[in-house]
Structures are given as structure tokens and as C-alpha cells.
LODOVO-481307 format. One record per atom (N, C-alpha, C): residue number from 1; residue in three letters; atom name; x, y, z. Coordinates in nm, 4 decimals. Layout:
 pos code site        u        v        w
 NUM  Ala   CA        X        Y        Z
...
//
This chain:
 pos code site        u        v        w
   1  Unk    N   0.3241  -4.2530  -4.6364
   1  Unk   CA   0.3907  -4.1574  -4.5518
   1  Unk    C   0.3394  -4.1767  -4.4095
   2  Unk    N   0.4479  -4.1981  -4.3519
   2  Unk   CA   0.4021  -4.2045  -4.2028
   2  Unk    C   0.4242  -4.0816  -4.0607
   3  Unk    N   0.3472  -4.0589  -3.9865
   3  Unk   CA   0.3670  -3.9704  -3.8960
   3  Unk    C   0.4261  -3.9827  -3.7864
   4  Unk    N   0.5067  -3.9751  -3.7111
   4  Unk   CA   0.5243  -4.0291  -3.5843
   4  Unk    C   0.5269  -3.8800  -3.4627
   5  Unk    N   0.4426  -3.9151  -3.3826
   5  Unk   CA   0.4852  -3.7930  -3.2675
   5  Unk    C   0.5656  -3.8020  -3.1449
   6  Unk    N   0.5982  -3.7148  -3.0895
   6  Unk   CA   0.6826  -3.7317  -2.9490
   6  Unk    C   0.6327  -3.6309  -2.8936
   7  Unk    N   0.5957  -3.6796  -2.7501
   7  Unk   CA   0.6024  -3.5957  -2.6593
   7  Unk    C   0.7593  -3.5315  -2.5608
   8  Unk    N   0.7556  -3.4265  -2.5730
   8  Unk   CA   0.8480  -3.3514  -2.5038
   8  Unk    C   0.8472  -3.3389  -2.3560
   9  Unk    N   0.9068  -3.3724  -2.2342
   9  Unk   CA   0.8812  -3.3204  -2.1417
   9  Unk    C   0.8962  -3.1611  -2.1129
  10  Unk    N   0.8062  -3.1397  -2.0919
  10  Unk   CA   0.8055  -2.9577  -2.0590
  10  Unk    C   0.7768  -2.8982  -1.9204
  11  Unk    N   0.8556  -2.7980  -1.8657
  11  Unk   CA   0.8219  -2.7681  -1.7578
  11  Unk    C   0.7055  -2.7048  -1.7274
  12  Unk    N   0.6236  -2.6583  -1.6334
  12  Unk   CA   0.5549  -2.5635  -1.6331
  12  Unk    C   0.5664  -2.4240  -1.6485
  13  Unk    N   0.5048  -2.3309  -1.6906
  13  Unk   CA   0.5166  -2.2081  -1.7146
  13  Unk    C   0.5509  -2.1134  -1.5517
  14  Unk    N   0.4429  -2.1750  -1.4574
  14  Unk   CA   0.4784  -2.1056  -1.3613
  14  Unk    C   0.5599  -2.1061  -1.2338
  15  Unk    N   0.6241  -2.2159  -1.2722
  15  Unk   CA   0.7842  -2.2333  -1.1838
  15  Unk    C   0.8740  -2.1294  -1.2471
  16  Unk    N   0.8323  -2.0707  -1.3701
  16  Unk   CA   0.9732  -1.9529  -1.4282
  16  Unk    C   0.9164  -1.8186  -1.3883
  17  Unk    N   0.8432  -1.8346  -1.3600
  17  Unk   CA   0.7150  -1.6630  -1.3187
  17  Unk    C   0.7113  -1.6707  -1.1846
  18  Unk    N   0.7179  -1.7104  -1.1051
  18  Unk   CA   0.7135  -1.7673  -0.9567
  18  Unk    C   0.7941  -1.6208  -0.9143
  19  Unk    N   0.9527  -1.6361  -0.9341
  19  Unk   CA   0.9917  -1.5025  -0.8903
  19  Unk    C   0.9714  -1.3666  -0.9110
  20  Unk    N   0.9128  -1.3845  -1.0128
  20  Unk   CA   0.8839  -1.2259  -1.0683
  20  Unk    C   0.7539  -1.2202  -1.0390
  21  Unk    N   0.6323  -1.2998  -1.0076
  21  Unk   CA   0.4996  -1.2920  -0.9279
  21  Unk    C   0.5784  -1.2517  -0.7686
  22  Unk    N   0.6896  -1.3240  -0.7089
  22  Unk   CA   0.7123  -1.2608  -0.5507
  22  Unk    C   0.7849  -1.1164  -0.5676
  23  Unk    N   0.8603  -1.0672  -0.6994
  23  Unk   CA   0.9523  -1.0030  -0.6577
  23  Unk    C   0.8287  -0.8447  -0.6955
  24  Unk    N   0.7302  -0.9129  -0.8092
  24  Unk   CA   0.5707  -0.7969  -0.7795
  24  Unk    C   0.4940  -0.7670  -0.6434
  25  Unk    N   0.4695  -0.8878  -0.6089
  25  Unk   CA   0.4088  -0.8913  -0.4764
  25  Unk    C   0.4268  -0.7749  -0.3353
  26  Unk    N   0.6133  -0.7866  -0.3938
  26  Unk   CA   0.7123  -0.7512  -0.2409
  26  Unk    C   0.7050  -0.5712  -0.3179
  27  Unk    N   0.6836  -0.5714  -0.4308
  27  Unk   CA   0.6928  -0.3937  -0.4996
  27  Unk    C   0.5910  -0.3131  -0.4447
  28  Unk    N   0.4766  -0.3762  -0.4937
  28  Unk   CA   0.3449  -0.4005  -0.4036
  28  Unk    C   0.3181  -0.3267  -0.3092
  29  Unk    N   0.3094  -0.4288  -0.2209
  29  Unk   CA   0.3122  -0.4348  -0.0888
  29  Unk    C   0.3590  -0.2784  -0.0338
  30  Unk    N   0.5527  -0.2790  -0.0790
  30  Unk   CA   0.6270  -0.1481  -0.0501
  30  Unk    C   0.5674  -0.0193  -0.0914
  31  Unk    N   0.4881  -0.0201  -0.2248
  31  Unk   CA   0.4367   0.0836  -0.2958
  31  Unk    C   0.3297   0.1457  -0.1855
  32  Unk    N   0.2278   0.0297  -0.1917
  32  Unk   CA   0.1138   0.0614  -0.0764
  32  Unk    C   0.1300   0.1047   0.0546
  33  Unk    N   0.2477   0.0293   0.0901
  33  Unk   CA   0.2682   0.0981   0.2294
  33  Unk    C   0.3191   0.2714   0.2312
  34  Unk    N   0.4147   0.3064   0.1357
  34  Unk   CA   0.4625   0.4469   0.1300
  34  Unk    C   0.3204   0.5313   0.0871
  35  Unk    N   0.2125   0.5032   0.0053
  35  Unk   CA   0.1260   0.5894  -0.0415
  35  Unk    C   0.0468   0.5760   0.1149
  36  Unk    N   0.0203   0.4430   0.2276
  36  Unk   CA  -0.0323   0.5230   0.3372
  36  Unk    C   0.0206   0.5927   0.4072
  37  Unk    N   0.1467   0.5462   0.4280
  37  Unk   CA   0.1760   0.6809   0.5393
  37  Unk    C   0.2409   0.8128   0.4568
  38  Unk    N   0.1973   0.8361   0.3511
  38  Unk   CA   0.1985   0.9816   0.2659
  38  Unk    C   0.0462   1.0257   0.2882
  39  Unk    N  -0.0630   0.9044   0.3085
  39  Unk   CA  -0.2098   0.9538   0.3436
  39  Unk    C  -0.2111   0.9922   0.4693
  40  Unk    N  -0.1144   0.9201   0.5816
  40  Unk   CA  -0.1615   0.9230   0.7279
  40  Unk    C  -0.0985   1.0412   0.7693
  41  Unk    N   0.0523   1.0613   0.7058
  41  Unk   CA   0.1131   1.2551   0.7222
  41  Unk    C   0.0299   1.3614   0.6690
  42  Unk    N  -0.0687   1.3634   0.5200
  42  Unk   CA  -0.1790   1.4219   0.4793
  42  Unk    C  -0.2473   1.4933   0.6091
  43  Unk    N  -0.3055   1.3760   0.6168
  43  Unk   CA  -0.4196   1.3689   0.6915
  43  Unk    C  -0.3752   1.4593   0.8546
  44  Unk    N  -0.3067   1.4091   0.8690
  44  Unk   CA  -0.2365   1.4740   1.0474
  44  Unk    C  -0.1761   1.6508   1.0058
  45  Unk    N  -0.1654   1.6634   0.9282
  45  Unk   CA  -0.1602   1.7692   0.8745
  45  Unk    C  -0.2835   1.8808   0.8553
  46  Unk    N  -0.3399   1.8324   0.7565
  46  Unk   CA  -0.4648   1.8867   0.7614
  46  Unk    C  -0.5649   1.8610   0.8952
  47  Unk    N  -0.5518   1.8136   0.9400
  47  Unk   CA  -0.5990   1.7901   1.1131
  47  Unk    C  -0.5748   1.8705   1.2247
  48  Unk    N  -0.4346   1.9288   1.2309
  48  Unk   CA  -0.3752   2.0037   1.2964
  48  Unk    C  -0.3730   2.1684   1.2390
  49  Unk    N  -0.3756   2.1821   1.1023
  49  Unk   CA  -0.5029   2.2883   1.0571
  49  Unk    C  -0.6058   2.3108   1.0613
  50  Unk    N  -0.7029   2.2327   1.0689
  50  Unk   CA  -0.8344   2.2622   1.1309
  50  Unk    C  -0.8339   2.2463   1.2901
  51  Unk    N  -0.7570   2.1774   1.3753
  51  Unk   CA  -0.7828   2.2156   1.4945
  51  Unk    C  -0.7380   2.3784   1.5433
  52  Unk    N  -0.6125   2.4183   1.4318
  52  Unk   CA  -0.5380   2.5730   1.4548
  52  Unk    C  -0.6537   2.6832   1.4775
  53  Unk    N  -0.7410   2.6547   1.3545
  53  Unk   CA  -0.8317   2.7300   1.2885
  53  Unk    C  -0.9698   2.7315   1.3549
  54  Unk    N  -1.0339   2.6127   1.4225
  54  Unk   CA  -1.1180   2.6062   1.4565
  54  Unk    C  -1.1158   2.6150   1.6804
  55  Unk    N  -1.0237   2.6107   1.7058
  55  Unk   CA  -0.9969   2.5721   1.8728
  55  Unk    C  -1.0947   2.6997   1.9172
  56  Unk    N  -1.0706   2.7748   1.9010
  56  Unk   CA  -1.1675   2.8744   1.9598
  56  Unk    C  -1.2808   2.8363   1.9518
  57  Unk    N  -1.3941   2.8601   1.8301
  57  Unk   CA  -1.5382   2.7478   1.7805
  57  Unk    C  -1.5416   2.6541   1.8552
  58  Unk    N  -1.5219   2.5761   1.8713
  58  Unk   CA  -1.5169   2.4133   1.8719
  58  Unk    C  -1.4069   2.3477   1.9697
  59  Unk    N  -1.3360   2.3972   2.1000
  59  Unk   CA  -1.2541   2.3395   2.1820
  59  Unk    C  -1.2450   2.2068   2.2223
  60  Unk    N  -1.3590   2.1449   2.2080
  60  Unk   CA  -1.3515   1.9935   2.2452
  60  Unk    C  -1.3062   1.9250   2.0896
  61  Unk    N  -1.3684   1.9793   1.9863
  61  Unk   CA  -1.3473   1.8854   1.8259
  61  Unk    C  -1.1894   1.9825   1.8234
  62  Unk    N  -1.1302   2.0782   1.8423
  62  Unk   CA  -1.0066   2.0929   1.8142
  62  Unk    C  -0.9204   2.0201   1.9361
  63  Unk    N  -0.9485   1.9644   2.0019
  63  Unk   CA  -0.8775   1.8885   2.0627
  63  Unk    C  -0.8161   1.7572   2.0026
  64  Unk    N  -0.9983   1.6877   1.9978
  64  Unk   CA  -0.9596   1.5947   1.9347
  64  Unk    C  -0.8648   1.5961   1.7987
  65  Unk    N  -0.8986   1.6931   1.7154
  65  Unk   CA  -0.8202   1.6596   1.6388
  65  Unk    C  -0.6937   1.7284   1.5872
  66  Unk    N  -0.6533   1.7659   1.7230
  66  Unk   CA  -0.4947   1.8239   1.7282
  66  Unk    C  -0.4126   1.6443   1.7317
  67  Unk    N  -0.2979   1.6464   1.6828
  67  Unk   CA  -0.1772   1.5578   1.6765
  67  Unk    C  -0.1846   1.4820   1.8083
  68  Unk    N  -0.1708   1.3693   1.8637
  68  Unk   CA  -0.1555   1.3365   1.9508
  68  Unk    C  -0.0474   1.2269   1.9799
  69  Unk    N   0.0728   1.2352   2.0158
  69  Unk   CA   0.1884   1.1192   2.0679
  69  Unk    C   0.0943   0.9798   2.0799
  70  Unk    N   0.0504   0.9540   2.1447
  70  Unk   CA   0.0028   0.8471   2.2245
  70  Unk    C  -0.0806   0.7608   2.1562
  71  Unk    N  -0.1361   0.8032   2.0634
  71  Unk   CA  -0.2318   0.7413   1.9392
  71  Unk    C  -0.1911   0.6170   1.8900
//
């Protein structure tokens, strides 16, 4: 009894994953960016409450950390 083998040409695995590694990447990316600026509205928020709360106390630190355009 005899055996004979063949090799198959086969592609690589990650030429078929390629798009779905970019089309993760680009989800990503989008995900992270919306959770910071949901941190950076947080944050300017609660900022502009403690400057409300504190401006009297503290006029120079409620300054700073009232909202500012120009930032």
C-alpha cells in the first residue's frame, strides 16, 4: 500500500481577517472617541458646578474653573 501526498496551495488566514481587523479598528477608534467627549462634557459640567458653588470661597479657583470659549 502506498501513500502519496499533495500539497494544496492555501491562502493565508489573514488576508480574509484583514477587513474585519480594519472595520474593528475604525469601531474602536469611534467608540473611544464618543466615551471622551461624554468625559470632557462630564467634566465641564461638574466644573461649572463647583465654580457656581464655590466663587464666593475661592474667586480665583472659581474662575479658573468656570467654562471657558477660548480653551
Amino acid at each position: 500500500m502506498s501513500h502519496t501526498a499533495a500539497t494544496l496551495p492555501l491562502k493565508p488566514a489573514t488576508s480574509a481577517q484583514a477587513p474585519a481587523g480594519a472595520w474593528l479598528r475604525r469601531a474602536g477608534r469611534g467608540v473611544w472617541k464618543a466615551l471622551e467627549q461624554a468625559g470632557q462634557r462630564r467634566a465641564q459640567a461638574e466644573l461649572a458646578q463647583f465654580a457656581a458653588l464655590h466663587a464666593s470661597q475661592f474667586p480665583e479657583l472659581a474662575a479658573f474653573a468656570r467654562p471657558q470659549r477660548d480653551r
